[in-house]
C-alpha positions, 0 to 999 in steps of 0.5 A: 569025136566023129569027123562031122562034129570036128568039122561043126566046130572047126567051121563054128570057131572060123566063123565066130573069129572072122565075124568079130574082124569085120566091125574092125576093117568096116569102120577102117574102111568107112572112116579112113581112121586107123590112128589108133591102129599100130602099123608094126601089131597089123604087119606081124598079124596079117604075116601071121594069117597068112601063115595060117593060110599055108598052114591050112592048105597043107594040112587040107583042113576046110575050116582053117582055109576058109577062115584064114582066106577071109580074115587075110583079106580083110586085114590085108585091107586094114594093113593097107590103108594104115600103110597109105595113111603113114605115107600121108603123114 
C-alpha cells in the first residue's frame, strides 16, 4: 500500500470517528444534561484518548495526533461538565 493511501485512510478514519463525537459533546454542551452519561465509562474513555495521544505522538503518525488531540478535547469537556454536575447533586 503506497504511504499516500495510508495517510487517505488514516486521515479518513480520524475524521469520520471525531465527527461522530461532536453531536455528543454539542447537545452536553447546550443542554447541561448529561444524566444519561456515566461518569466512571467517560473517565476510562477520555484517560484512553489521551493514551492514544501519547501514542500517536510517539509513533509520528499525523492522523492519529490529529484525531486523538481533537476527540480529547471534546470529551475532556464532556467529562468535565459531568464532573461539575455530580458535584451539583
Amino acid at each position: 500500500m503506497s504511504p499516500e493511501l495510508s495517510e487517505t485512510i488514516g486521515y479518513s478514519a480520524a475524521f469520520l470517528t471525531t465527527a461522530a463525537f461532536l453531536p455528543q459533546a454539542y447537545k452536553s454542551w447546550r443542554t447541561r444534561d448529561l444524566s444519561g452519561i456515566s461518569l466512571p465509562m467517560y473517565a476510562l474513555f477520555t484517560f484512553g484518548v489521551a493514551i492514544w495521544l501519547v501514542y500517536g505522538v510517539l509513533i509520528a503518525s499525523a492522523p492519529v495526533i490529529a484525531a486523538n488531540a481533537i476527540t480529547l478535547l471534546l470529551s475532556s469537556t464532556v467529562l468535565l461538565l459531568k464532573i461539575m454536575q455530580v458535584r451539583a447533586s
